[in-house]
Biopython code that builds the backbone (N, CA, C, O; Angstrom):
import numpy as np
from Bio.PDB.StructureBuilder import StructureBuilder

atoms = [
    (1, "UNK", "N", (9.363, 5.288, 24.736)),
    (1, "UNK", "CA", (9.977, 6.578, 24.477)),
    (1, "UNK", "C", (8.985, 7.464, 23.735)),
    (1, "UNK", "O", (8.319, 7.096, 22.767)),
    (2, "UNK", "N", (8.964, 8.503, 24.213)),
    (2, "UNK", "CA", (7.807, 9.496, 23.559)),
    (2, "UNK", "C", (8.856, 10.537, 22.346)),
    (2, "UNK", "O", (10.056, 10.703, 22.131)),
    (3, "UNK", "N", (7.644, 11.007, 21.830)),
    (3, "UNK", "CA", (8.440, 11.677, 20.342)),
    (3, "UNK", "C", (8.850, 13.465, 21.003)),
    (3, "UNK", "O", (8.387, 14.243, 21.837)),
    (4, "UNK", "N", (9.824, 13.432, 20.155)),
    (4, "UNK", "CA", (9.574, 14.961, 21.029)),
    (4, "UNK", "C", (9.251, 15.913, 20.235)),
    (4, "UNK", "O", (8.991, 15.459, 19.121)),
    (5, "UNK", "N", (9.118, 17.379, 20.320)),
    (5, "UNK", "CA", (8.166, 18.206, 20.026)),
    (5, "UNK", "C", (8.344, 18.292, 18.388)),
    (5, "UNK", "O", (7.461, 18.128, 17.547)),
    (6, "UNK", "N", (9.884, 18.628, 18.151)),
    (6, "UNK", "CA", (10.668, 18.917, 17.222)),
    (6, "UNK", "C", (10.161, 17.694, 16.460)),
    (6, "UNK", "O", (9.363, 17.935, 15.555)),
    (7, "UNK", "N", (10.525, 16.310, 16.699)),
    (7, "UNK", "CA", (9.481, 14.791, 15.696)),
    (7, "UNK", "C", (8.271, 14.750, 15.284)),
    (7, "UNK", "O", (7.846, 14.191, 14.273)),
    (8, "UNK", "N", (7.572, 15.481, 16.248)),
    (8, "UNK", "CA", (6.198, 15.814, 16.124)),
    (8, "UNK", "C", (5.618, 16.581, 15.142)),
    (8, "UNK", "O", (4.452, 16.485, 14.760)),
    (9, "UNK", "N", (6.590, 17.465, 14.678)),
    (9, "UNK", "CA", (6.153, 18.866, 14.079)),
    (9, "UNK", "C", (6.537, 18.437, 12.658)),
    (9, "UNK", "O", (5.918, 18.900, 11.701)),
    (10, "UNK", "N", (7.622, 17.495, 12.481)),
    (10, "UNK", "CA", (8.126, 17.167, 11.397)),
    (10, "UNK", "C", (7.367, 15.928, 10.824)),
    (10, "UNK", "O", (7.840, 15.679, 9.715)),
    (11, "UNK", "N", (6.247, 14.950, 11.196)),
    (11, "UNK", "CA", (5.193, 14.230, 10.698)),
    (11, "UNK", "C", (4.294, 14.744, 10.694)),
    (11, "UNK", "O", (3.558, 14.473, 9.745)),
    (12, "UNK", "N", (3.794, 15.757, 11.689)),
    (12, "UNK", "CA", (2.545, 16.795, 11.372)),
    (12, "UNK", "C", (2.805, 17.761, 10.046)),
    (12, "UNK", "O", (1.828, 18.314, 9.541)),
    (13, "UNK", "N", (3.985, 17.937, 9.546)),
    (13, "UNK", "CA", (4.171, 18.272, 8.259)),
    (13, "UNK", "C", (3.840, 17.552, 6.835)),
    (13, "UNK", "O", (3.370, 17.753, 5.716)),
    (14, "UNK", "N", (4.521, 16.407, 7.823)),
    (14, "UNK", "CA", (4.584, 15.131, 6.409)),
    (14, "UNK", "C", (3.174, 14.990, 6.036)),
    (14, "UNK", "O", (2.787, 14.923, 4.869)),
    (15, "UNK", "N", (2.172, 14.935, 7.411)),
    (15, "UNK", "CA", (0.718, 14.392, 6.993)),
    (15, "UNK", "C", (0.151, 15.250, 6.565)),
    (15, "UNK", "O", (-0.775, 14.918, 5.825)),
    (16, "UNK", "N", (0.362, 16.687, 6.765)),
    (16, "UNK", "CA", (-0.707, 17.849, 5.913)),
    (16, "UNK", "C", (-0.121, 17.939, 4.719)),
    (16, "UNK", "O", (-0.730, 18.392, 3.749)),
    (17, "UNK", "N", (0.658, 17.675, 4.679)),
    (17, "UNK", "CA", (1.340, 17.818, 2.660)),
    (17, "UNK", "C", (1.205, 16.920, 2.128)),
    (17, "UNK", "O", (1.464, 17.081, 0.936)),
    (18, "UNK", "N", (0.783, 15.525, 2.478)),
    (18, "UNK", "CA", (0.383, 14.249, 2.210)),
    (18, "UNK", "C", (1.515, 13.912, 1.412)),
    (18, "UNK", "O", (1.598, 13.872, 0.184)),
    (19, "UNK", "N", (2.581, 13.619, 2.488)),
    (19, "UNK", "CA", (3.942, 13.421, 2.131)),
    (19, "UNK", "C", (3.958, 12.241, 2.723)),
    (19, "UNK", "O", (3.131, 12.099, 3.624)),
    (20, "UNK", "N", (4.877, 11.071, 2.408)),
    (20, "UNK", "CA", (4.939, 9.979, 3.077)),
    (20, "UNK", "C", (6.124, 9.720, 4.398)),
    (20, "UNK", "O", (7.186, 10.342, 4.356)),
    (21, "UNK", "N", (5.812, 8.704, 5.605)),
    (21, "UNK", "CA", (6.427, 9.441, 6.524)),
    (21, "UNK", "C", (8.071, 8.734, 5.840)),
    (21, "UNK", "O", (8.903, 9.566, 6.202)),
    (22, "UNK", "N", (8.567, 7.986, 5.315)),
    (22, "UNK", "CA", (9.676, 7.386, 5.288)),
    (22, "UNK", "C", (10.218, 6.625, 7.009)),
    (22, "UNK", "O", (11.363, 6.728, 7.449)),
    (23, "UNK", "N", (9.334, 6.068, 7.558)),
    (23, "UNK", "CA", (9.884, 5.813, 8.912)),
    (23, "UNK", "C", (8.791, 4.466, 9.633)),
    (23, "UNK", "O", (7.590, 4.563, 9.882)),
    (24, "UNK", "N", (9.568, 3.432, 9.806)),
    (24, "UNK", "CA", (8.977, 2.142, 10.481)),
    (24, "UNK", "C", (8.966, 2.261, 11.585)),
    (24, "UNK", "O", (8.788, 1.170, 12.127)),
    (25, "UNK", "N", (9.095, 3.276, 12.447)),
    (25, "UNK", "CA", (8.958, 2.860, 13.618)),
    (25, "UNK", "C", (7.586, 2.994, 14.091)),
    (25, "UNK", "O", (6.863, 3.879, 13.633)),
    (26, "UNK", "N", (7.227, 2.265, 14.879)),
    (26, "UNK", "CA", (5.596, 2.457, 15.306)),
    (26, "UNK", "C", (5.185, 3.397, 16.208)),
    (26, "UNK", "O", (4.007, 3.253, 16.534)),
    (27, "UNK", "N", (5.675, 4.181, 16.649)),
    (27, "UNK", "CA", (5.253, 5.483, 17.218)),
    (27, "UNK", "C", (5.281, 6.489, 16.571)),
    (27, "UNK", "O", (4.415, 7.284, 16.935)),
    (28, "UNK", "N", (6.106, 6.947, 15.477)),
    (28, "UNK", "CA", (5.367, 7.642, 14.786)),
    (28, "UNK", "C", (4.702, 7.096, 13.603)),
    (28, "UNK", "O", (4.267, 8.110, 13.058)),
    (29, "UNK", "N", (4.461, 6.379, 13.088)),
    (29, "UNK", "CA", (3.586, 5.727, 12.269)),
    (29, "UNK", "C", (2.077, 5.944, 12.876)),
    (29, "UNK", "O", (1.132, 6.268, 12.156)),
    (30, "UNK", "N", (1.971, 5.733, 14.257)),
    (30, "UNK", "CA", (1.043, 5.789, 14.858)),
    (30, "UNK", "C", (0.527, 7.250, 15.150)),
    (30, "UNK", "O", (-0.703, 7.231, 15.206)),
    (31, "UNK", "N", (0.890, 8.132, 15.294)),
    (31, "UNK", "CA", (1.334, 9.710, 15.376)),
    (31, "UNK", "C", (0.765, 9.739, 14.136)),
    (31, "UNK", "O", (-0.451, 9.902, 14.034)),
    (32, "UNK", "N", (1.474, 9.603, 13.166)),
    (32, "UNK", "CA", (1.161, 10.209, 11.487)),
    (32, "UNK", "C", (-0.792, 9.776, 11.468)),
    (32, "UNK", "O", (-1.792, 10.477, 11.317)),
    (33, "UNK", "N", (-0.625, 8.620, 11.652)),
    (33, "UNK", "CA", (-2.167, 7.930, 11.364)),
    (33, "UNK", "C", (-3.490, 8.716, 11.829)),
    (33, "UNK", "O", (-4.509, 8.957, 11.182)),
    (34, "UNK", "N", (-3.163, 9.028, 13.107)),
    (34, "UNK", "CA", (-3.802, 10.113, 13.911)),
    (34, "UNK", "C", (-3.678, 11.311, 13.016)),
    (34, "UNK", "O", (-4.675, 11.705, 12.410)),
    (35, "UNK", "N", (-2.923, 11.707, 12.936)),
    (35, "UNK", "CA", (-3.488, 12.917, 11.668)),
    (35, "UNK", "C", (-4.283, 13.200, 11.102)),
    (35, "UNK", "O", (-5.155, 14.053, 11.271)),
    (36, "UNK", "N", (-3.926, 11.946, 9.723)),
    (36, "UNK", "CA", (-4.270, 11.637, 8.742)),
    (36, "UNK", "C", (-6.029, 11.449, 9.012)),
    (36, "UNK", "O", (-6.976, 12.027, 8.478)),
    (37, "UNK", "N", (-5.973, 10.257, 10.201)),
    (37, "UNK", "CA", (-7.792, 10.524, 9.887)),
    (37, "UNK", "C", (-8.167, 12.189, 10.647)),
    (37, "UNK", "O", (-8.670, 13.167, 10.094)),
    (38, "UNK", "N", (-7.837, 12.074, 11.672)),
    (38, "UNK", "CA", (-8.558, 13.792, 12.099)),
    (38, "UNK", "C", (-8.611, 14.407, 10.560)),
    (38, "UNK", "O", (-9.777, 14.667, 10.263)),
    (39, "UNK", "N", (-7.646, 14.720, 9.474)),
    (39, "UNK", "CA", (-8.003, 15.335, 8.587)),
    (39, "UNK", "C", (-9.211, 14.776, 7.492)),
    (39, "UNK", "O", (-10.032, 15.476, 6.900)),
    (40, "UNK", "N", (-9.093, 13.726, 7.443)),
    (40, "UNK", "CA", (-9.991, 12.612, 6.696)),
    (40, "UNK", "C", (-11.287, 13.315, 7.618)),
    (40, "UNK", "O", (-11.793, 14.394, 7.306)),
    (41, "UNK", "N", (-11.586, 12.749, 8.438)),
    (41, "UNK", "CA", (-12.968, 13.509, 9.408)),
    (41, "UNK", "C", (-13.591, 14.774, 9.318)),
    (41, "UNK", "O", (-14.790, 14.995, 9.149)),
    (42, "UNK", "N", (-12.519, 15.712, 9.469)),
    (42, "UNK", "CA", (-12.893, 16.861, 8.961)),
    (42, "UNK", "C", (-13.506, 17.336, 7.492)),
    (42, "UNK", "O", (-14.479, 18.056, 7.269)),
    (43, "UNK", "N", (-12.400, 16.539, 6.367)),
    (43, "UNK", "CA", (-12.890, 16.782, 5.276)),
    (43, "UNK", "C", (-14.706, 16.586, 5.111)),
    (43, "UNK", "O", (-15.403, 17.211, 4.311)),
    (44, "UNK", "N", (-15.163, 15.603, 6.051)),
    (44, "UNK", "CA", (-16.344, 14.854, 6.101)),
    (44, "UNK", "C", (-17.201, 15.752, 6.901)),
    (44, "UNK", "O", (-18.326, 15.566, 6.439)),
    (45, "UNK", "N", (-17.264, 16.431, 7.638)),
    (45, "UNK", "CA", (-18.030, 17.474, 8.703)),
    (45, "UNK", "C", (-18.572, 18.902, 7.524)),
    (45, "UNK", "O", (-17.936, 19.887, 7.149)),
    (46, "UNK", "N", (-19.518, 18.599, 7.315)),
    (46, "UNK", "CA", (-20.097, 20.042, 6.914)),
    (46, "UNK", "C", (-19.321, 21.473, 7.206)),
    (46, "UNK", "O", (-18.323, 21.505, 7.925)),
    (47, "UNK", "N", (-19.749, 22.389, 6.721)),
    (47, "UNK", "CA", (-19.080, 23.533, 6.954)),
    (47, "UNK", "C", (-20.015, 24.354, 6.475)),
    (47, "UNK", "O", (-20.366, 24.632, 5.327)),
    (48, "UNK", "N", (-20.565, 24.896, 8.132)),
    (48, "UNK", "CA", (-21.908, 25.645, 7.728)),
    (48, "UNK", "C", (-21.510, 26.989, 7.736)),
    (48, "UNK", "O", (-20.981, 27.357, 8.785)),
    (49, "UNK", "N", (-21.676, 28.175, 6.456)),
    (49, "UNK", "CA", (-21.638, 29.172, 6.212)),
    (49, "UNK", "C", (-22.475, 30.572, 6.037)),
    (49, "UNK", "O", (-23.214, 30.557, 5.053)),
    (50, "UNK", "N", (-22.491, 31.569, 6.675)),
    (50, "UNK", "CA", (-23.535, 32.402, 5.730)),
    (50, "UNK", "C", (-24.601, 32.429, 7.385)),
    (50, "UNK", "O", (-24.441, 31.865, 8.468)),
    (51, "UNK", "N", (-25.561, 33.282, 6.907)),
    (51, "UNK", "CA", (-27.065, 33.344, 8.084)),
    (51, "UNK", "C", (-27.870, 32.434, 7.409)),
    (51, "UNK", "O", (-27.959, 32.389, 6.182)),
    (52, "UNK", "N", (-28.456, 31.710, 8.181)),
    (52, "UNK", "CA", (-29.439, 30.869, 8.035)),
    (52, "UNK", "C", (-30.941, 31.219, 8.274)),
    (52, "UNK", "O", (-31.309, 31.270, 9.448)),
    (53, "UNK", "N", (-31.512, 31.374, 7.650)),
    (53, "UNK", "CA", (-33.056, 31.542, 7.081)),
    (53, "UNK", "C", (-33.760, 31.251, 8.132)),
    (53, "UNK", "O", (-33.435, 30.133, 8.534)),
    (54, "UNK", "N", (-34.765, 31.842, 8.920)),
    (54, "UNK", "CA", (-35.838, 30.958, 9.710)),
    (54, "UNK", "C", (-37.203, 31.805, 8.516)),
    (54, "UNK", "O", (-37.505, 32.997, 8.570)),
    (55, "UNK", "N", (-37.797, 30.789, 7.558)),
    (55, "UNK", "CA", (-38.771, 31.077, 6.676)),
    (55, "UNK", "C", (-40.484, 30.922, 7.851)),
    (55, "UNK", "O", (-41.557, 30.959, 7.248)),
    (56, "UNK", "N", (-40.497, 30.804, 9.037)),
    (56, "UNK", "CA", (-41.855, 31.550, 10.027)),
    (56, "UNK", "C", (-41.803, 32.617, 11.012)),
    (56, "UNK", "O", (-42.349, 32.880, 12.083)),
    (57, "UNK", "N", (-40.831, 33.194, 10.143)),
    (57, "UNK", "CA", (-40.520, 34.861, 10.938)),
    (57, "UNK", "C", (-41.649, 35.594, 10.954)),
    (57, "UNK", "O", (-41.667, 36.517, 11.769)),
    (58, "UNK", "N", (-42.884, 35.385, 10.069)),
    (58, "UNK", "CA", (-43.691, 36.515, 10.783)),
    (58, "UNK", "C", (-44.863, 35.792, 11.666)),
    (58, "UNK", "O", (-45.562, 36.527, 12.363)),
    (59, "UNK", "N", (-45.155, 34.120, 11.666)),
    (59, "UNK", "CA", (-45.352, 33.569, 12.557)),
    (59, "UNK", "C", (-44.416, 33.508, 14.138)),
    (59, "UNK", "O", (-44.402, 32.948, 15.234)),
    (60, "UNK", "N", (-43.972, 34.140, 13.622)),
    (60, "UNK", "CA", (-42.933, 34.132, 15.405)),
    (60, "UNK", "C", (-43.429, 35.832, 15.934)),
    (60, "UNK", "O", (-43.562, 36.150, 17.116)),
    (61, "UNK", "N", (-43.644, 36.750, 14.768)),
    (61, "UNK", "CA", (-43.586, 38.198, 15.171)),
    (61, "UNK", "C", (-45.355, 38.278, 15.930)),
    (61, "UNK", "O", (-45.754, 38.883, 16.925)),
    (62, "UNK", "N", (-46.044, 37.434, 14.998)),
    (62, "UNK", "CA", (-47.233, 37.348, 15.119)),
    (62, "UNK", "C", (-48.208, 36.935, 16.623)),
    (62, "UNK", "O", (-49.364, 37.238, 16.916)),
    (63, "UNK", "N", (-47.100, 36.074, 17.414)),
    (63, "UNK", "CA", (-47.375, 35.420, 18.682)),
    (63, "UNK", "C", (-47.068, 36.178, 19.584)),
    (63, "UNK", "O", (-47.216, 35.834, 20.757)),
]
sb = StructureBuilder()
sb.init_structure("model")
sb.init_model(0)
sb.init_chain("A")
sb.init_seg("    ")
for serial, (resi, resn, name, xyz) in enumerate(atoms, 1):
    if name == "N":
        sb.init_residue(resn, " ", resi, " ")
    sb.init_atom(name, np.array(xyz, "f"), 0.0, 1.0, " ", f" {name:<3s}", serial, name[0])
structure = sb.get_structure()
């Protein structure tokens, strides 16, 4: 049995508020988990901001 949209939306809540799911069943347990790391992962991915420098700009103008 698959979760439906409305179940879905209500553990995708639980896991961004880092709320616990209150629920044994293994499909959404499994659902929640998936979250949880995608957010875990992300926290871990850089987050590149801003212009980035090329310091042989007038070696590039120069050629």
């Amino acid at each position: 049995m698959s979760l439906s949209s409305y179940r879905m939306h209500r553990i995708y809540l639980a896991a961004t508020m880092n709320f616990g799911l209150g629920s044994d069943y293994s499909e959404e347990l499994a659902y929640y988990d998936k979250i949880r790391k995608e957010m875990n992962d992300m926290k871990k991915d850089q987050i590149k901001k801003g212009i980035t420098f090329n310091w042989n700009i007038s070696e590039e103008i120069e050629k």
